[in-house]
Residue frames as qw, qx, qy, qz and C-alpha x, y, z in Angstrom:
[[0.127, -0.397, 0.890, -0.183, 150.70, 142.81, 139.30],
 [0.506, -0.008, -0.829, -0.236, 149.69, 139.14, 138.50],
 [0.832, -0.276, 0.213, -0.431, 147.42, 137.49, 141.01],
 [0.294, -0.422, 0.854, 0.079, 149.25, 134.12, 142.05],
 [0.623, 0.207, 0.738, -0.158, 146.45, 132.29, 140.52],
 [0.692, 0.715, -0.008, -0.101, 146.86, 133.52, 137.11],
 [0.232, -0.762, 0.604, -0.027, 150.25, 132.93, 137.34],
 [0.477, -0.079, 0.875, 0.029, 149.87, 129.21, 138.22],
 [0.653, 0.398, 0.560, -0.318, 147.42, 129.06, 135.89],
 [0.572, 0.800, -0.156, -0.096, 149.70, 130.19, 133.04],
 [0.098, -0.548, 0.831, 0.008, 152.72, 128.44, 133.97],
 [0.591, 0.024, 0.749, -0.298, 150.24, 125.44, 133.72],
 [0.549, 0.752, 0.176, -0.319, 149.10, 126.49, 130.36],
 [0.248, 0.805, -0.500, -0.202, 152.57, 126.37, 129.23],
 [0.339, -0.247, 0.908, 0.008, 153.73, 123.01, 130.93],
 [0.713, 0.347, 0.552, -0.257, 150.55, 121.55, 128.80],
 [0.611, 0.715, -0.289, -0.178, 151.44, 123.30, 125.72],
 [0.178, 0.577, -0.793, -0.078, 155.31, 121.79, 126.00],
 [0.598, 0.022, 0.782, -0.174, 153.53, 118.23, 127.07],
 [0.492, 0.676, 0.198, -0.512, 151.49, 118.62, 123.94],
 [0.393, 0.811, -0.220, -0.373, 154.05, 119.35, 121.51],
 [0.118, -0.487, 0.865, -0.023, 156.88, 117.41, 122.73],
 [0.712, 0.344, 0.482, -0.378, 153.73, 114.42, 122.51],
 [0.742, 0.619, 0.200, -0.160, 152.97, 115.15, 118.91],
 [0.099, 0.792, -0.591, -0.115, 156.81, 115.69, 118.00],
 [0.287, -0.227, 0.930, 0.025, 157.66, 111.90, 119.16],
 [0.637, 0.189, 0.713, -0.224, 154.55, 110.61, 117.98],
 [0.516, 0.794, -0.035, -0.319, 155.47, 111.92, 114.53],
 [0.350, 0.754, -0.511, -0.218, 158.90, 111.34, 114.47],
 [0.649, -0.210, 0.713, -0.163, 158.89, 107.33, 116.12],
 [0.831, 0.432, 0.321, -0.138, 156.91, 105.68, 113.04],
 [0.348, 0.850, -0.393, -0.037, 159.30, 107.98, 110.73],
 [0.248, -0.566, 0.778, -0.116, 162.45, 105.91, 112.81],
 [0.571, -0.190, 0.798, -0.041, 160.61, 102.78, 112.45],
 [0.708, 0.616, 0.229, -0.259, 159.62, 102.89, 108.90],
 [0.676, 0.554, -0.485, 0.001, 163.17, 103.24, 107.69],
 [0.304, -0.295, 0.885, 0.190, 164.67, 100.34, 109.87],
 [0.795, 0.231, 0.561, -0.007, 161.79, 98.32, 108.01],
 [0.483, 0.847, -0.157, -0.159, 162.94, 100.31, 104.55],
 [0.145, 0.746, -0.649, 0.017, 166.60, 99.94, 105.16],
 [0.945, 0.041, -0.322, 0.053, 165.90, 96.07, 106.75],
 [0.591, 0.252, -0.510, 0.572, 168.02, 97.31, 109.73],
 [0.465, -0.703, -0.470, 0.264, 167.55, 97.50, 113.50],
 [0.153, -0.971, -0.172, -0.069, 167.73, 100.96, 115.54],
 [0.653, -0.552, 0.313, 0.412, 171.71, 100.31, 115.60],
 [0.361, 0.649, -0.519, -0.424, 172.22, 100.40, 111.63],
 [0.154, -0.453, 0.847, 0.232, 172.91, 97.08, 111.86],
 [0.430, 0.019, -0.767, -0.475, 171.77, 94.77, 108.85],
 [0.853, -0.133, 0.141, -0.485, 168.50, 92.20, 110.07],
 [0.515, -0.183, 0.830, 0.107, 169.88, 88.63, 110.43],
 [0.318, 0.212, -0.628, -0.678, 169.08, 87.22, 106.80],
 [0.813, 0.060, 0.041, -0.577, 166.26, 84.67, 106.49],
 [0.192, -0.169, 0.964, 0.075, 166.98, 80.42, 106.65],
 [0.596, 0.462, 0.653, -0.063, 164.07, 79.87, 104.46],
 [0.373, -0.004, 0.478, 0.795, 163.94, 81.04, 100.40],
 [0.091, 0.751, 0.636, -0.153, 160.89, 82.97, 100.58],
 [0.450, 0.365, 0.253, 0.775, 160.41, 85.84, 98.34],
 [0.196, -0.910, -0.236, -0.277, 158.60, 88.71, 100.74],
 [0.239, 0.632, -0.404, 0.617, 160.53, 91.14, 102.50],
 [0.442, -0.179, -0.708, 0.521, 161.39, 90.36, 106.14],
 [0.026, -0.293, -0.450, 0.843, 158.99, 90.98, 108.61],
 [0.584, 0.333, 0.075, -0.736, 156.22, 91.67, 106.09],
 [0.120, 0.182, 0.938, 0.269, 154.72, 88.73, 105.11],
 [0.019, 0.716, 0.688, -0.120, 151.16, 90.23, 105.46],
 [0.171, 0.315, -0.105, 0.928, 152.89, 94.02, 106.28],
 [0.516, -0.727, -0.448, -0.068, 149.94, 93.50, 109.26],
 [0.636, -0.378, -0.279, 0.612, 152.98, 94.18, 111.94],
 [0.332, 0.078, 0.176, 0.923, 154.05, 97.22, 110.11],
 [0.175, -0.454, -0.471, -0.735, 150.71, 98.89, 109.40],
 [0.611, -0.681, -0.402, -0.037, 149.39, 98.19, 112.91],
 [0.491, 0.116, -0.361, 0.784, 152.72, 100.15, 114.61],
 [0.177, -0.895, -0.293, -0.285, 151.48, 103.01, 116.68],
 [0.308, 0.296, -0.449, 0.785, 152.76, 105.33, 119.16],
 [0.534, -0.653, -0.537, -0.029, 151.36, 105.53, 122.76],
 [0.035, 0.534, -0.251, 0.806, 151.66, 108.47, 124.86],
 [0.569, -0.628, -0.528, -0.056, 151.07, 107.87, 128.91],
 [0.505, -0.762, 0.116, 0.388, 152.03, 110.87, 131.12],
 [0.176, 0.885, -0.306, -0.303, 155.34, 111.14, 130.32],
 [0.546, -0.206, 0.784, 0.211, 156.24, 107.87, 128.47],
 [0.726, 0.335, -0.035, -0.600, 155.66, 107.07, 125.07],
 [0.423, -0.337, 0.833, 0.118, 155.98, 103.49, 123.27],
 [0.377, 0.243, -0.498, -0.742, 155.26, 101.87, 120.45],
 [0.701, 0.119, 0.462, -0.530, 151.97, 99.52, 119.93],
 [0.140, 0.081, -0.907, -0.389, 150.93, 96.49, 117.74],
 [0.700, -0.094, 0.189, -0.682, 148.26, 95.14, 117.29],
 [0.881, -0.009, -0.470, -0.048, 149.96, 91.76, 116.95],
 [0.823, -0.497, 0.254, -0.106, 151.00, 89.50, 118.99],
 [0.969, 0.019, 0.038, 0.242, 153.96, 88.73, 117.56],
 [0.386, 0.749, -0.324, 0.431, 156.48, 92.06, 117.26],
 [0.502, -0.713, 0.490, -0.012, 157.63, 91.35, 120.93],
 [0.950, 0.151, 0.272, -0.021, 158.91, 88.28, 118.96],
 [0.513, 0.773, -0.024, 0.373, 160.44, 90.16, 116.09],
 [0.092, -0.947, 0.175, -0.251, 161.97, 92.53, 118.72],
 [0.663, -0.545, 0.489, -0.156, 163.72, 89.70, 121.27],
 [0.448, 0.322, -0.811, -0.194, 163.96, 86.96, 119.29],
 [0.899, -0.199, 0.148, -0.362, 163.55, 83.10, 120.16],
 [0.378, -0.691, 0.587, 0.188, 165.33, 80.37, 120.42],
 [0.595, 0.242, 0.670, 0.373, 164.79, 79.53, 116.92],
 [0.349, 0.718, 0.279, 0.534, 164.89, 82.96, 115.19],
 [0.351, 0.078, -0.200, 0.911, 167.15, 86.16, 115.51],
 [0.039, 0.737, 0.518, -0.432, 166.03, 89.03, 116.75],
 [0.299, 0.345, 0.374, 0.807, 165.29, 91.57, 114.06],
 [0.141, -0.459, -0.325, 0.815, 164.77, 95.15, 116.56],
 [0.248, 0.632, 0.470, 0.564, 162.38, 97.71, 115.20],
 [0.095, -0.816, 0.275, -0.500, 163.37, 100.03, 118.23],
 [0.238, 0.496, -0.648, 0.527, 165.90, 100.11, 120.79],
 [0.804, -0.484, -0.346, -0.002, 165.36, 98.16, 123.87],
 [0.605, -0.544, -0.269, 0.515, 166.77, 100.12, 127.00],
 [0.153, -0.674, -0.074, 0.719, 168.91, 102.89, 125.80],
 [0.607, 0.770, 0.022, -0.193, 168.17, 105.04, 122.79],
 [0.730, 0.174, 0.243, 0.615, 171.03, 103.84, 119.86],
 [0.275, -0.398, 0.142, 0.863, 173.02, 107.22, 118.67],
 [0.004, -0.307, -0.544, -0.781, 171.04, 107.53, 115.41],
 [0.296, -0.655, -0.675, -0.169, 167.69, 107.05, 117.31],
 [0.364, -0.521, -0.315, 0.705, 169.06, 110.01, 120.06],
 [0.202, -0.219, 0.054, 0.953, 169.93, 112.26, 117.95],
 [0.034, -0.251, -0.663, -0.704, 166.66, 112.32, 115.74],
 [0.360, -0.668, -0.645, 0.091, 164.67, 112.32, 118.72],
 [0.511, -0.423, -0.025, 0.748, 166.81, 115.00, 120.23],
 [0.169, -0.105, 0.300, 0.933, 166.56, 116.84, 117.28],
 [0.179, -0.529, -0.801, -0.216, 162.47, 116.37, 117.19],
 [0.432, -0.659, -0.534, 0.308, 162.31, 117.67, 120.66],
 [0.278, -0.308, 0.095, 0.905, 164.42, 120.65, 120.24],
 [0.018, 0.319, 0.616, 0.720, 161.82, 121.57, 116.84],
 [0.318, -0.668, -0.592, -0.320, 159.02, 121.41, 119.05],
 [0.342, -0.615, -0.361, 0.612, 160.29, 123.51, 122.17],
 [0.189, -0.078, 0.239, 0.949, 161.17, 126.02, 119.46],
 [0.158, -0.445, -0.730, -0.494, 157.51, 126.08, 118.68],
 [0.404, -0.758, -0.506, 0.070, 156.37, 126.38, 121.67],
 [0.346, -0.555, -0.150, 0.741, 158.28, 129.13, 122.72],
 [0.025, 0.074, -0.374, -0.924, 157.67, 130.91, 119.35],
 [0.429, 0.237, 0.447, -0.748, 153.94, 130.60, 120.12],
 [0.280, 0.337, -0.750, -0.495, 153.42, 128.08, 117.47],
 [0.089, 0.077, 0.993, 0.033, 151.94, 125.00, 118.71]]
């Protein structure tokens, strides 16, 4: 028979592993999500970017591709979000009242594409963990 303290101490061992995985699952499969709205040039809804009112010849959103390259994922506890290192994707995301907003993730609830892919992330990595994988 188990001592309670190995017990806890392996039920703890497990909640870390599934913290862990579930972690490195999102933080794999976020960038993946935002890389093809910037590919496809559509927000976390499918729906087209607002077109450009100037005749410039770089793709939207990457004049520099700083915004893009600097994306990250941030993991606190149990939240994660994505990072810039500019100052300007809250911009990009909201808009202003002189330019659309062109979303590079969902703002409140996850869109249906962005659910299920997560959804289907998370599910990959419990399977791991429970098949002693991670």
């Amino acid at each position: 028979m188990k001592r309670p303290t190995s017990e806890a101490f392996g039920r703890l061992v497990s909640k870390r592993s599934v913290l862990k995985e579930l972690t490195k699952a999102l933080k794999e499969e976020l960038p993946r999500l935002v890389n093809s709205g910037f590919q496809g040039r559509r927000d976390p809804a499918d729906n087209p970017w607002a077109p450009r009112k100037d005749s410039k010849s770089h793709p939207l959103l990457e004049l520099t591709g700083r915004m893009r390259k600097t994306i990250t994922v941030v993991a606190e506890g149990a939240k994660v979000h994505l990072k810039s290192d500019t100052n300007y994707l809250k911009y990009h995301q909201s808009g202003t009242s002189r330019m659309p907003a062109r979303r590079l993730a969902p703002i409140g609830e996850l869109t249906p594409r962005w659910k299920k892919s997560l959804d289907l992330a998370v599910l990959k990595a419990l399977k791991r963990v429970r098949n002693g994988r991670s």
